[in-house]
C-alpha angles and dihedrals in degrees: 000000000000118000098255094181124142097252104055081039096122118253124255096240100043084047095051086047100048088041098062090051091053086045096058098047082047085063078051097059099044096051081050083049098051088039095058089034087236120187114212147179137207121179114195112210141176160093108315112279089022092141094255092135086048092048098045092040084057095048092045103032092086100034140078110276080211094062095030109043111172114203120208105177113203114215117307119266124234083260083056102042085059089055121086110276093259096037101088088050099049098059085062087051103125128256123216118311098024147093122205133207118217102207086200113342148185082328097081090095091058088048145020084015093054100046104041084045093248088139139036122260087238087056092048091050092044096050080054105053094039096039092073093054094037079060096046091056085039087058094034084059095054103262110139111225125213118171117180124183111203109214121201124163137247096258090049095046095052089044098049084045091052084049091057110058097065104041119089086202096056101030094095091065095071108099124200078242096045094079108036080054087066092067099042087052084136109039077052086064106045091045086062098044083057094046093043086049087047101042111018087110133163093243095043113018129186112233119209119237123195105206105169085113108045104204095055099049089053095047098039078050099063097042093051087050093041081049087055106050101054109207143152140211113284107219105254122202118243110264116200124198109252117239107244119256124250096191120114090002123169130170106278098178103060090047088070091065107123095020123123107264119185111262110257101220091154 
């Protein structure tokens, strides 16, 4: 387990710095991406306030929604419940050209479902012995799989969630599912050891993320994801800035008096 003190936390400056330069390579990847017409996915996994929303806002927040499209499912309607248990993910897989981001994913039913009883054990058993063979046929058809399990401690975890009950900014975060998981920290653990035993294959592995400090999991994430998609630039064209017409000008900024602007109170 890597040393999370105070003292060797990265500093805000050093993280924003090294952030930007994963964030460009990360426009790189996603031209290669559109270029090869790749098909890739990333599944987000972890403890409650593991830093799974930070991680994924700093991977997305410079890059096309249209290329990077992140999925959080909310819990699955009576119509869902009926499909089969993959069903309601497959139809989010990416097509050519995309990669797309699993906020929580088919591993519910190794996690937050087994433990707070919201599926059978012989659900449970089965996800876990079909989930290695669904990925096989996933990765046989061409879709890149990248499953990363975000890891925070105890200590971490009781501290973020504290931090949480008083902040309008952060209350939102607490789930009706976060706090009942305090008290099953260990059922929690032994239900991912399971799932890591039943699931960390060759085809489809399960990579560990330390998250106590926030800013370097994010940044030692998108290396590791940028490291497993190898790509290259795609030669762009130069593009150069048109002259503006004059033809047919008017004077456009007069023609907005009377209309509603928005007040400029900063």
């Amino acid at each position: 387990m890597k040393d999370n003190s105070p003292e060797r936390k990265i500093k805000r400056k050093q993280y924003e710095t090294e952030l930007r330069k994963l964030q460009a390579e990360l426009c790189r990847l996603q031209e290669w991406v559109k270029h090869k017409g790749l098909r890739v996915i990333v599944v987000f996994e972890g403890r409650d306030a593991a830093g799974k929303g930070g991680t994924i806002k700093a991977i997305t927040e410079r890059v096309s929604p249209r290329v990077f499209r992140i999925v959080a499912l909310p819990a699955p309607s009576d119509r869902e419940k009926s499909q089969m248990y993959m069903q309601r993910y497959v139809q989010h897989f990416p097509t050519a050209g995309e990669i797309v981001i699993f906020d929580r994913s088919w591993y519910n039913r190794a996690g937050v479902e087994y433990v707070m009883g919201f599926c059978t054990k012989e659900q449970h058993q089965q996800f876990l012995e079909l989930c290695p063979t669904v990925e096989q046929y996933i990765v046989d058809g061409g879709i890149h799989i990248i499953k990363i399990w975000l890891e925070v401690s105890d200590e971490e975890q009781k501290r973020r969630f504290e931090a949480r009950l008083d902040d309008p900014l952060r209350q939102w975060k607490l789930s009706a599912m976060d706090l009942p998981s305090r008290s099953k920290w260990f059922e929690y653990s032994r239900a991912r050891d399971v799932m890591l035993a039943a699931t960390d294959t060759k085809h489809a592995p399960w990579y560990i993320l330390n998250s106590d400090d926030k800013r370097r999991a994010r940044l030692n994430c998108i290396r590791h994801i940028l490291s497993l998609v190898p790509h290259k630039d795609v030669p762009r064209e130069k593009v150069k800035v048109p002259k503006r017409a004059t033809k047919g000008a008017y004077d456009d900024k007069s023609s907005l008096k009377g209309r509603k602007f928005v007040p400029e109170k900063y």
